[in-house]
Kinemage of the C-alpha trace (Angstrom):
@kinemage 1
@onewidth
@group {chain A} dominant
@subgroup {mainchain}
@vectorlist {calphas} color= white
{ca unk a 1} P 23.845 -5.362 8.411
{ca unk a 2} L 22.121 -2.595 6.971
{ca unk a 3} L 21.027 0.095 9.991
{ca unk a 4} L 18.237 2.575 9.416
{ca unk a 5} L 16.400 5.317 11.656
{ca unk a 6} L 12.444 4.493 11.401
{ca unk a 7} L 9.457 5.887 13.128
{ca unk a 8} L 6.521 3.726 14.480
{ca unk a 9} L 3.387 3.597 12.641
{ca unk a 10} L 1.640 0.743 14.349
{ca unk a 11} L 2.200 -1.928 17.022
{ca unk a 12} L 1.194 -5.743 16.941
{ca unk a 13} L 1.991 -8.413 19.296
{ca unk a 14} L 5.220 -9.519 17.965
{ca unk a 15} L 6.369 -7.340 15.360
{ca unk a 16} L 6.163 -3.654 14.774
{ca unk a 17} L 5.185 -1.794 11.639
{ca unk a 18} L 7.695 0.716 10.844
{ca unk a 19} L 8.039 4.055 7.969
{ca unk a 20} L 11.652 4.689 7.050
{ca unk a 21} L 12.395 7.554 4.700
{ca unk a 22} L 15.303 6.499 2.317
{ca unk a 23} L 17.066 9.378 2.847
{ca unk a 24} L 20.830 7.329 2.806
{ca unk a 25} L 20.046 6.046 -0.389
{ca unk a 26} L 18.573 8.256 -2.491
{ca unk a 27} L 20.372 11.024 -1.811
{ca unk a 28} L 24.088 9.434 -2.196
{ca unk a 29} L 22.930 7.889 -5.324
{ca unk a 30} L 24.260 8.909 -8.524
{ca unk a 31} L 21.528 8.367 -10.809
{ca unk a 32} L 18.724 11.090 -9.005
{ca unk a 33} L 17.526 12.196 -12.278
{ca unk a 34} L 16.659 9.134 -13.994
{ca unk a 35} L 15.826 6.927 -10.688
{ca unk a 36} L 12.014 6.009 -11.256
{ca unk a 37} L 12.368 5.459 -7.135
{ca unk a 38} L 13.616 8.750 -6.494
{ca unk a 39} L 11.291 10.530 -8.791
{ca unk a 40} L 8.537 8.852 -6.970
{ca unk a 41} L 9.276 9.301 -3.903
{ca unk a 42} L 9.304 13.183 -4.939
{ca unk a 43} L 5.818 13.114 -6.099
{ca unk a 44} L 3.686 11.287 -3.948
{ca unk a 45} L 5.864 11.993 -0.524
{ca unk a 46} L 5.644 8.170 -0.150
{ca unk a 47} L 8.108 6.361 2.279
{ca unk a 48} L 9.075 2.632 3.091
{ca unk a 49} L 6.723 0.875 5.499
{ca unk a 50} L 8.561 -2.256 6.826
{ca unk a 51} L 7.113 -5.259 9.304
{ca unk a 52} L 10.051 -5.232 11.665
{ca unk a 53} L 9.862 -8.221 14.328
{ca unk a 54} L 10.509 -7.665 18.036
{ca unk a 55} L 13.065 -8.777 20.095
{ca unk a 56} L 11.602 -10.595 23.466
{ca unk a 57} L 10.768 -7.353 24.465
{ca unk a 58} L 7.415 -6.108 25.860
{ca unk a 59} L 5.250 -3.989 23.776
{ca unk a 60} L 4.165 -1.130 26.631
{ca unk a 61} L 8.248 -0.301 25.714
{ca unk a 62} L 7.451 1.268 21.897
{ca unk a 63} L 4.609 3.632 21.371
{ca unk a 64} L 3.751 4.824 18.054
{ca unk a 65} L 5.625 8.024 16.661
{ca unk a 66} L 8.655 6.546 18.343
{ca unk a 67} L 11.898 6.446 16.492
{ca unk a 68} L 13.808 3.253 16.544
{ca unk a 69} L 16.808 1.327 15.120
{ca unk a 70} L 16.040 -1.354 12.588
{ca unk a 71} L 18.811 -3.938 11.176
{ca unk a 72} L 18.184 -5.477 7.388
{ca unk a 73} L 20.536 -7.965 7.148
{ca unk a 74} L 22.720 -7.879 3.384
{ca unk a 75} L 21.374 -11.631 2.610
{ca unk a 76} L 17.884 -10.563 3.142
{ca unk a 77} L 18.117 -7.764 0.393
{ca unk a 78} L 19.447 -9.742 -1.632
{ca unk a 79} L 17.078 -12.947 -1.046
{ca unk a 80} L 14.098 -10.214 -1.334
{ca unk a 81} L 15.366 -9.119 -4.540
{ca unk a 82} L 15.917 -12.566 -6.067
{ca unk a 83} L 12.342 -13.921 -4.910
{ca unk a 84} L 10.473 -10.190 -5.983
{ca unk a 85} L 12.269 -10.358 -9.695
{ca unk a 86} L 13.875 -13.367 -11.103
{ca unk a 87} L 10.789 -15.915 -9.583
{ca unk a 88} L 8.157 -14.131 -11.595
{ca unk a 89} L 10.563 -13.515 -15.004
{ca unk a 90} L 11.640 -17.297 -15.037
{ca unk a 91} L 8.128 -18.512 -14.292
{ca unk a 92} L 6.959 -16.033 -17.264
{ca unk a 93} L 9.515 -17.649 -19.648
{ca unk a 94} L 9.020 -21.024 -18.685
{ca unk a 95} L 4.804 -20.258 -19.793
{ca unk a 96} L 6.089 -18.653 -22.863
{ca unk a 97} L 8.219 -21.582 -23.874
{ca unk a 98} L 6.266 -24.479 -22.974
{ca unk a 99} L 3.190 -22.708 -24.424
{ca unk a 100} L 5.213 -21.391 -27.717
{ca unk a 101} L 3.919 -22.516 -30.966
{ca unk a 102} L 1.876 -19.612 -31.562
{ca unk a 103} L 1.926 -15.915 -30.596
{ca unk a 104} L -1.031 -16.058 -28.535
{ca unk a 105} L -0.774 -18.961 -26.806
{ca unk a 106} L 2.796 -17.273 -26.196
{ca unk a 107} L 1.380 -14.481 -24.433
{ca unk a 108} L -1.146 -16.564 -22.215
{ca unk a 109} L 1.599 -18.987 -21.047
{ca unk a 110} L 3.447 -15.885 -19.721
{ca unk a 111} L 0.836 -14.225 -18.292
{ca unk a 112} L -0.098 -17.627 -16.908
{ca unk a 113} L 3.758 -18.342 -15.614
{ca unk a 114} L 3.867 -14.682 -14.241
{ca unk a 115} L 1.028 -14.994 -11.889
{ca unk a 116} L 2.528 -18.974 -11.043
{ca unk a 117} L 5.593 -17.090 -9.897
{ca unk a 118} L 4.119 -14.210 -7.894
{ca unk a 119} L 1.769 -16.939 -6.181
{ca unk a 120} L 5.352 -18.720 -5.472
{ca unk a 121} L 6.914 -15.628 -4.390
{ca unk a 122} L 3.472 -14.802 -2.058
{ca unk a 123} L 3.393 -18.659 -0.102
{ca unk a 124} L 7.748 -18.438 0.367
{ca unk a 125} L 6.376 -15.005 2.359
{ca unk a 126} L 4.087 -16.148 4.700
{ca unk a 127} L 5.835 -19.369 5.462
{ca unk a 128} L 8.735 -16.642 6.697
{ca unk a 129} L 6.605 -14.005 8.020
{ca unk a 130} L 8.051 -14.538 11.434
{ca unk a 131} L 11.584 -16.071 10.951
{ca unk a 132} L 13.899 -13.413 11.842
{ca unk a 133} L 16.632 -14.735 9.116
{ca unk a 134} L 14.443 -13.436 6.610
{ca unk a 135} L 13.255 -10.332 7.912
{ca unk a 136} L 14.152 -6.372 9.026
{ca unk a 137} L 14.715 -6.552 13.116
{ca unk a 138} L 14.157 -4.328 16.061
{ca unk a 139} L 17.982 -3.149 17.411
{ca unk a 140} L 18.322 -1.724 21.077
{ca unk a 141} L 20.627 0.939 21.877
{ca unk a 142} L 22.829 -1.213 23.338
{ca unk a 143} L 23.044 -3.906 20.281
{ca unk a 144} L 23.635 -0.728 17.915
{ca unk a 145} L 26.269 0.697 20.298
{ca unk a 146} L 28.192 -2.313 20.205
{ca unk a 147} L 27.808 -3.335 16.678
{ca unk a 148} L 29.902 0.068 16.025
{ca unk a 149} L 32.608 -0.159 18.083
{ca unk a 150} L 35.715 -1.144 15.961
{ca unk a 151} L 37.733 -4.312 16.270
């Protein structure tokens, strides 16, 4: 499990919209200077907003500006990454090869395959919008207290 400090930005019924500065990250990193993330950041002050779900908790127990403890599980990252970069590139080459004879037709069967694969990529999201395998969750204190104590 990844664990991050976050501040509320905005409640809903059963999830929580979150802003986490990627402080851990960026600034342990190696590769500041030619990070287009990091240089970004820099410039337009922007920060990660996450959907984080609740726990069975009730909502009068978060207000926003609130700082809480979110948990990304490893799998997710990586399942995030897979389905944001790899979808949309093999759908693209797929177009361009079964549309292939000429240059332009080339070009419209990726274009075509690239927006096949972000549709994909945009219907596996809302079918887990609310599973919490597949997405950031709300910790307690006492669920990060004990997920730290050494065994």
């Amino acid at each position: 499990m990844i664990f991050e400090t976050a501040t509320i930005t905005s409640l809903e019924n059963d999830a929580l919209w979150v802003e986490a500065v990627q402080k851990s990250a960026c600034e342990t990193c190696t590769a500041q200077k030619g990070c287009g993330t990091a240089v970004l950041s820099k410039l337009t002050g922007r920060t990660s907003r996450l959907r984080v779900l609740k726990s069975q908790q009730s909502s009068e127990l978060y207000q926003v500006g609130q700082q809480v403890t979110i948990a990304i599980p490893e799998d997710v990252v990586v399942l995030a990454s897979v389905c944001a970069y790899l979808v949309p590139l093999s759908t693209s080459l797929i177009g361009l090869w079964l549309l292939g004879p000429s240059d332009m037709l080339s070009v419209i069967g990726a274009i075509v395959g690239l927006g096949i694969g972000g549709g994909l990529v945009s219907l596996y999201n809302a079918k887990h919008r609310n599973n919490p395998k597949f997405n950031p969750v709300l910790m307690t204190t006492d669920t990060v207290q004990h997920s730290f104590i050494p065994t």
